[in-house]
LUMSE-248380 format. One record per atom (N, C-alpha, C): x, y, z. Coordinates in steps of 0.2 Angstrom, whole numbers, plus 5000, padded with zeros to 4 digits. Layout:
% residues N
XYZ
...
//
This chain:
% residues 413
520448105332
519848075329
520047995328
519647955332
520047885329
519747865322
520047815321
520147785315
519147755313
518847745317
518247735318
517747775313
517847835318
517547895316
517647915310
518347905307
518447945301
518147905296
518147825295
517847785293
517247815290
516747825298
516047835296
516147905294
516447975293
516448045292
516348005283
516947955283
517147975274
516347945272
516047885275
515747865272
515047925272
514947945274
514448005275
514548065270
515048075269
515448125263
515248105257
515448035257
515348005250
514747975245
514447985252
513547975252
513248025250
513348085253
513248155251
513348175243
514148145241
514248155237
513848125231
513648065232
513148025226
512648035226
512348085232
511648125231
511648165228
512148225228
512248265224
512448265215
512848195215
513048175209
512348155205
511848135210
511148095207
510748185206
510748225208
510448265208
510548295201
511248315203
511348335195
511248295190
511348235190
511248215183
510348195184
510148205188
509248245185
509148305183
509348355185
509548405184
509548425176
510048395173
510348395167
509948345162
509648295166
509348255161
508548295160
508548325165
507748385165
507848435160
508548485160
508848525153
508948495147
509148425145
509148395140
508448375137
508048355141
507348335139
506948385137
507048475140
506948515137
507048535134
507848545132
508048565126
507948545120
507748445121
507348425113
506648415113
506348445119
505648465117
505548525113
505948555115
505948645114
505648645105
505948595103
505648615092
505048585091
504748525096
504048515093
503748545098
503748575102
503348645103
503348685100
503948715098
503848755093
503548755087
503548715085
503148665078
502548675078
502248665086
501348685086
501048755086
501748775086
501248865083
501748905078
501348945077
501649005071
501849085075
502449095076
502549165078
502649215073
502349265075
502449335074
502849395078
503249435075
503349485080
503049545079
503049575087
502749665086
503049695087
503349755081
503749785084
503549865083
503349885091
502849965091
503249995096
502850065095
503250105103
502550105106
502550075111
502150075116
502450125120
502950155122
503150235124
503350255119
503750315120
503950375116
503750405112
503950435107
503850495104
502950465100
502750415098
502350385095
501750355099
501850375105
501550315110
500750325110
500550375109
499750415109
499550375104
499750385097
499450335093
499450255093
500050255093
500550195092
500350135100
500050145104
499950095111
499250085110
498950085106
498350035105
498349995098
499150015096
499349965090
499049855093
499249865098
499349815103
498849795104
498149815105
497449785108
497149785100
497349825095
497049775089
497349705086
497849735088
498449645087
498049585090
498149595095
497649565101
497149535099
496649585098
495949555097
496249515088
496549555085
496549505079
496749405080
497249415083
497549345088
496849315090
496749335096
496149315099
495549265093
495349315088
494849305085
495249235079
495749235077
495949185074
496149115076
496349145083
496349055087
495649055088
495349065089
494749055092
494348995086
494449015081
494348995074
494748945071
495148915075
495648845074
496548855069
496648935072
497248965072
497548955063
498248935064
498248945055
498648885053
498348855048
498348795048
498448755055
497948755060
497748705064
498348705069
498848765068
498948795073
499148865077
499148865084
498948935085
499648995085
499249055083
499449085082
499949135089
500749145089
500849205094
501249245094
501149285097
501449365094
501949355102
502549405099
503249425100
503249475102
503149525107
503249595105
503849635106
504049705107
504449725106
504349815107
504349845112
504349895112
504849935111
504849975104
505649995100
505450075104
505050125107
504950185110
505050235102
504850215098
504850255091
505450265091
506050235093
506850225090
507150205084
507350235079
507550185074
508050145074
508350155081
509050105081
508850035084
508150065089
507849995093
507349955089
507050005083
506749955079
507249905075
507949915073
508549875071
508649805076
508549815081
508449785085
508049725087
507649755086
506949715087
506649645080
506949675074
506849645068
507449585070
507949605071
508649575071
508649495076
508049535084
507949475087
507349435085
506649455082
506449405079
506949365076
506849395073
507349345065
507749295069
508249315074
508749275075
508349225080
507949265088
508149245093
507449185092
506849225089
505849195092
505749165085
506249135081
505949115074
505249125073
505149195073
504749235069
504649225061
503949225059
504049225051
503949275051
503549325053
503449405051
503449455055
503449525053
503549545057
502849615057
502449625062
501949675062
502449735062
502549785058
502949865062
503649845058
503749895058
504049945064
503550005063
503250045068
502650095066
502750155059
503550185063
503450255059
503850245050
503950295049
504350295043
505150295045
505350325052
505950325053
506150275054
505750235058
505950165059
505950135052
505450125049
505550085043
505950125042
506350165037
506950155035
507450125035
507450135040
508350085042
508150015045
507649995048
507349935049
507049905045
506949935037
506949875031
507349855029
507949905030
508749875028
508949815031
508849815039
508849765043
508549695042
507749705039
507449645038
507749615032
507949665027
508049635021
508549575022
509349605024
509749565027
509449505030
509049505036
508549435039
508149385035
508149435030
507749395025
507049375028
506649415030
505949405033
505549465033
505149465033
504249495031
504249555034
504149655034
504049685038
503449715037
502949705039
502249755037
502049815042
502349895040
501949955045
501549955044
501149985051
500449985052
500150065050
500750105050
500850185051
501350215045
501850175044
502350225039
502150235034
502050305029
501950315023
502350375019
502750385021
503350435020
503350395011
503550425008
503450434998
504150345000
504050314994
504550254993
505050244997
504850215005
505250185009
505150125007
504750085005
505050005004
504949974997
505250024993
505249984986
505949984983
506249994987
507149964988
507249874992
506649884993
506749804996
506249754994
506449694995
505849644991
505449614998
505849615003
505449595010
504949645013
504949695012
504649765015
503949775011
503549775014
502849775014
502449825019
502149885016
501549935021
501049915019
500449915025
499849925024
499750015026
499950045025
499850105025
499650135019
499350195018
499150225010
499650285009
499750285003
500250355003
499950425002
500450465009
500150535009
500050565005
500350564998
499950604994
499550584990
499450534989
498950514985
498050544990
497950504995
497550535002
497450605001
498050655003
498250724999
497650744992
497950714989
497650714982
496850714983
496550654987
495950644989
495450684990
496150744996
495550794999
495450864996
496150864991
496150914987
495550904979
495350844979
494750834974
494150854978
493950814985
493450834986
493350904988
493850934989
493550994992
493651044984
493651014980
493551064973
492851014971
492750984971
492150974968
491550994974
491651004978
491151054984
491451124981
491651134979
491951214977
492251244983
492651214987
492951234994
493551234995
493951244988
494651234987
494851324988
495051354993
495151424991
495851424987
496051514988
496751524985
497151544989
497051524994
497651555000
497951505006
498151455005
498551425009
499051425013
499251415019
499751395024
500051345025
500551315024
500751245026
501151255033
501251195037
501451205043
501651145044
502151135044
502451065044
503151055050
503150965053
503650965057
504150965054
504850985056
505450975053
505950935054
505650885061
506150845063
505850775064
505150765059
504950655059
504850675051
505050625049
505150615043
504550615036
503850575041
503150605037
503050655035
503050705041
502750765044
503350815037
503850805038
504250845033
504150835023
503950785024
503850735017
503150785016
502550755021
502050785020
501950865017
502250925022
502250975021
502550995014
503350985014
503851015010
503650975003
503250895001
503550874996
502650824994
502250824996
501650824997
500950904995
500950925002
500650995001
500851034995
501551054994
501751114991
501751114984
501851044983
501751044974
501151024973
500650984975
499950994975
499751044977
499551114979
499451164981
499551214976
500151204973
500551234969
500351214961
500051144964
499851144954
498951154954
498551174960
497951194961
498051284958
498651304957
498751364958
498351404964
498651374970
498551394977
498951434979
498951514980
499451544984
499551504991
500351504992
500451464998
500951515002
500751505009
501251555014
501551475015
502351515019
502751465019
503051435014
503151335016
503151305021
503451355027
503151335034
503551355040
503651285043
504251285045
504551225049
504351235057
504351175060
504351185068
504551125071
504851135076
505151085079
504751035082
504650945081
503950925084
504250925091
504850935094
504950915099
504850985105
504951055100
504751095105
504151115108
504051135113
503551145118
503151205116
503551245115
503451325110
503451335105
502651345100
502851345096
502551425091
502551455098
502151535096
502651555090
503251565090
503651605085
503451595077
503351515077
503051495070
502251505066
502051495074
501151535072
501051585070
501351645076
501551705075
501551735066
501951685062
502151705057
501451705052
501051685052
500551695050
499851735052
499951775058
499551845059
499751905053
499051925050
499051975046
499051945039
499251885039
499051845032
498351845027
498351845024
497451825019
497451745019
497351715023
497451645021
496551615021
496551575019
495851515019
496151455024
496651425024
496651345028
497351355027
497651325035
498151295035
498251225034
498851235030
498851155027
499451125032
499251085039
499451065045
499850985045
500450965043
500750915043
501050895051
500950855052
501050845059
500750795064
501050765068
500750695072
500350725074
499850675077
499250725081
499350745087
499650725091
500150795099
500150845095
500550855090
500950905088
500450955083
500050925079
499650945077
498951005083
498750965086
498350975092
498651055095
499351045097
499751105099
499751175095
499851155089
499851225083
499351235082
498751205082
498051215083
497951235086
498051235094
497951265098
498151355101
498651355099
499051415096
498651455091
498651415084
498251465081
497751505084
497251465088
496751485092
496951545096
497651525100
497551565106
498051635102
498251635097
498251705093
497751735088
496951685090
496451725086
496651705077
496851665077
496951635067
496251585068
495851585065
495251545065
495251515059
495651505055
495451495050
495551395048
495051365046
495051265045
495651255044
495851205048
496551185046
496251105040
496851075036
496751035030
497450975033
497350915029
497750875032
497450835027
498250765027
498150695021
497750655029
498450645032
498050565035
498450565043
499050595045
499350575050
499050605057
498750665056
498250665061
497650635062
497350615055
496850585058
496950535063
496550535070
496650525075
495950545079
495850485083
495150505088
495550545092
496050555095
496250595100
496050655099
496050695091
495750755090
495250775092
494450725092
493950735094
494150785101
494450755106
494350805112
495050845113
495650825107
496150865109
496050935107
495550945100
495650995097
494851025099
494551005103
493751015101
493351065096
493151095102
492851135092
493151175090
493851185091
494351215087
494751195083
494251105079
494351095075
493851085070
493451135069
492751115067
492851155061
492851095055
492951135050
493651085046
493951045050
494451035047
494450985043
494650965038
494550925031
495250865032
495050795032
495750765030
495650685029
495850635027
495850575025
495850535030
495950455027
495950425032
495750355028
496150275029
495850235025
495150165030
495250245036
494750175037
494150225041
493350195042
492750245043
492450195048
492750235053
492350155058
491450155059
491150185055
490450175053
490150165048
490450135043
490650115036
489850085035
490150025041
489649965038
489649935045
489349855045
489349805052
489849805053
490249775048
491049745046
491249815052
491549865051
491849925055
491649935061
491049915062
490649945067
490649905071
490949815069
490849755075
491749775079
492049775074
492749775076
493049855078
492549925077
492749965081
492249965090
491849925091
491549915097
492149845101
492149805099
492649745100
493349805105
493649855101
494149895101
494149915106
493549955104
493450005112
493249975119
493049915119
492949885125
493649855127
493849835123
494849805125
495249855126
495249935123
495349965124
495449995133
494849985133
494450015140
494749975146
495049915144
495149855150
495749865151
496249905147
496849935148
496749985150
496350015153
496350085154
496350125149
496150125143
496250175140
495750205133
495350255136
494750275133
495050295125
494550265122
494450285114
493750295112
493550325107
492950325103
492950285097
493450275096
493350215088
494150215087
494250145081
495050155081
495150205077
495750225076
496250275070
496250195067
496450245060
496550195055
497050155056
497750195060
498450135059
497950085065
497550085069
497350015074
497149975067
496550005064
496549955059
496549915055
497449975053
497949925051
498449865052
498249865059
498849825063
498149765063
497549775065
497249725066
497249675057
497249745053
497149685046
497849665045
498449655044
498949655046
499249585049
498849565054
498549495056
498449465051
497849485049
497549465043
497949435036
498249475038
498649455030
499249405031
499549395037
499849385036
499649305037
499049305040
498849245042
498549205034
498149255029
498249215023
498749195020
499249245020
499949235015
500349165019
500149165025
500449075030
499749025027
499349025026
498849005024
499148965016
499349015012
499248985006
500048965003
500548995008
501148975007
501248905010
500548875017
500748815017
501148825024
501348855028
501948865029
501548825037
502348795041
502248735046
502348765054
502848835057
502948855059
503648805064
503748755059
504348725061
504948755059
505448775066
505948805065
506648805060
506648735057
506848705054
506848755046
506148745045
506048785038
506048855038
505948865044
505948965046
506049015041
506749005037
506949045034
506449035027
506548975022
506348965018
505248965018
505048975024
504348985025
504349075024
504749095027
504849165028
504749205021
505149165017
505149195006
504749165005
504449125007
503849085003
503149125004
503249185011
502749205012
502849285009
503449295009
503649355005
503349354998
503449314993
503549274987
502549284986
501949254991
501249274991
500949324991
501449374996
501049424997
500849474989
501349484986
501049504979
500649484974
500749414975
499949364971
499249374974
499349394980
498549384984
498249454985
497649424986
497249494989
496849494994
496849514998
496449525005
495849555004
495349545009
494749555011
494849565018
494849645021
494949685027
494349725030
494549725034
494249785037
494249845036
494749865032
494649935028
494349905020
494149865018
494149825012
494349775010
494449785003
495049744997
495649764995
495949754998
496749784998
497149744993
497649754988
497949724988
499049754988
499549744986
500149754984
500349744980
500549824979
500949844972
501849804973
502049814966
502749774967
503249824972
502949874970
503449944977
503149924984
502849864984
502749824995
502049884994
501949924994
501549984995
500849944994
500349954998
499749934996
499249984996
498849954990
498350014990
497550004993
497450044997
496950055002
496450094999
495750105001
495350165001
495550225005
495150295002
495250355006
494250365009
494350405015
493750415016
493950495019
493850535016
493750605017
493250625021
493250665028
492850695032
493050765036
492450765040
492650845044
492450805047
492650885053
492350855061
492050935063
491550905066
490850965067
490650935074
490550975077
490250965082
490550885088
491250885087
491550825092
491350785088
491150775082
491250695081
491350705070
491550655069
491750665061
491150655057
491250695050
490550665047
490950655040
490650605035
491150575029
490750635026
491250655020
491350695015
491150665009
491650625007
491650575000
492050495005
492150474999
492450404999
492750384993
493150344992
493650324984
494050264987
493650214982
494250144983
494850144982
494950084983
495450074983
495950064977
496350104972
496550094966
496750014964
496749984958
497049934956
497649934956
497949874960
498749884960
499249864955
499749904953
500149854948
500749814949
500649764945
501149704949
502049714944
//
């Protein structure tokens, strides 16, 4: 190669290399610009996370938590968001995990400076994921857990759920003041989710028990097993009036079903955990007769009747047929709500900066204020617990009809 050539090679190398030198350093100046755009974008809106099982053990009820979230989002930006900025939800599918619910709290907090948190759904979850938030120092509100005093060990920990015995309690008045409280009870409860066992063993049996109700059982059942004749079984030959049925609504539907297919015809009774549209066609008329709670009546009023038609049409665009929400949808939809007044009146800027300190500020409201929902006027007790309305009904003929009604009790602060 003469000396020529090599000449022109280096200069051509070197040119290369200044192209590339230039690229980079666009490159990097396009990552830097980003990187300090990154907080006043963040500044213009306010995050929330969802954290549901959109699979797993919860998913039936639990996967239209999401299209009320949704429509609530929707309906607040539309309306000039919160405080003049918009609103955006995180989500999080935990598969009803209580270790992925840990998870899920852990990366709000850390990773989407979230102020708050919609969920964790179940009680399982919430147990150990309000330990979680607490350490974060940030908001948790289920839309479903009600298992007895999960979030009054913490000052972050907020349910809009209503407690299953009180609801309990509900159906047990109304059905004595219609004179339909017999003396022969069954309870049947699951043994392995934490409501379902609460509900049965510690819920039913001393309410029962102080009605001076003969009670067969409690019998346990596995929610996870497939078979659950052995347990039904137990209750051929009995004198009963109502089975008192703890149990998610799959699991419910199934025992029901069985009872049926071993001839026990007798009304099954419940607080709130199956109330569930799904019943309508899971249980059809082999649920006719059954008595149980709920804090929300999606034929109440306009109010109920705009936001369960709203549902069902979002619903349906997911593919997925509904006749009205369950109450936890309702939950999740006011939930929104609340969170969006307590950002409201805490002030709060959704600059990442203040994150932590908007977080307790909004912690800090929720016990001062009071909501105007769509199951009502709700507000929180100092146990995070909020008190809701009960609307007792039966189902006749495929669809529910209300019994009674009871607001929602005065909270104590």
């Amino acid at each position: 190669m003469t000396g020529g050539v090599i000449a022109l090679r280096f200069a051509e190398l070197k040119g290369r290399e200044n192209i590339m030198t230039c690229r980079l350093g666009f490159s990097v100046a396009v990552m830097v610009g980003l990187a300090f755009s990154a907080p006043s974008q963040a500044a213009d809106e306010v995050v929330l996370g969802l954290s549901f099982g959109k699979t797993g053990l919860y998913s039936t009820i639990n996967k239209t938590t999401e299209v009320a979230v949704d429509i609530a989002v929707e309906e607040i930006n539309a309306a000039g968001g919160v405080n003049g900025k918009k609103l955006r939800i995180v989500k999080f599918d935990t598969a009803g995990d209580p270790k992925q619910a840990v998870v899920a709290v852990r990366k709000f907090a850390r990773d989407d400076n979230a102020l708050g948190v919609i969920g964790p759904f179940s009680s399982s979850e919430a147990r150990v994921a309000f330990a979680a938030g607490e350490r974060e120092k940030i908001v948790q509100i289920p839309n479903a857990s009600s298992a007895p005093k999960l979030a009054d060990k913490f000052s972050y920990a907020y349910r809009l759920t209503e407690s299953e015995y009180l609801q309990f309690m509900r159906v047990v008045k109304t059905m004595k003041k219609r004179g339909a409280l017999k003396k022969s009870v069954a309870i049947m409860y699951g043994t392995d989710d934490v409501v379902s066992k609460a509900v049965g063993m510690y819920i039913m049996k001393p309410i029962l028990t102080k009605e001076k109700v003969k009670i067969t059982g409690p019998i346990g059942f596995a929610t996870k097993a497939f078979d659950v004749s052995p347990q039904v079984s137990q209750l051929k030959g009995k004198k009963i009036d109502y089975v008192g049925l703890a149990g998610i609504t799959p699991i419910a539907i199934r025992v029901l079903k069985e009872m049926r297919r071993q001839k026990i015809d007798v009304p099954i009774i419940g607080a709130q955990i199956w109330a569930d549209p799904e019943i309508v066609h899971g249980m059809g008329a082999d649920g006719d007769g059954a008595v149980f709670a709920a804090s929300y009546y999606y034929n109440l009023n306009d109010r109920t009747r705009n936001f369960s038609m709203k549902f069902v049409a979002a619903a349906a665009k997911k593919g997925i047929k509904k006749l009205w929400p369950h109450h936890v949808d309702a939950s999740a939809y006011d939930i929104v709500y609340v969170f969006k007044k307590a950002m409201e009146v805490a002030k709060v800027t959704g600059n990442p900066k203040n994150v932590k300190v908007e977080r307790t500020a909004i912690r800090d409201v929720l016990l001062k204020t009071s909501f105007d929902l769509v199951q009502g006027n709700v507000c929180f007790e100092k146990t995070g617990d909020a008190q809701l309305p009960a609307y007792i009904m039966t189902m006749k003929n495929k669809r529910w009809h209300l019994l009674d009604k009871y607001p929602a009790l005065p909270c104590k602060k």
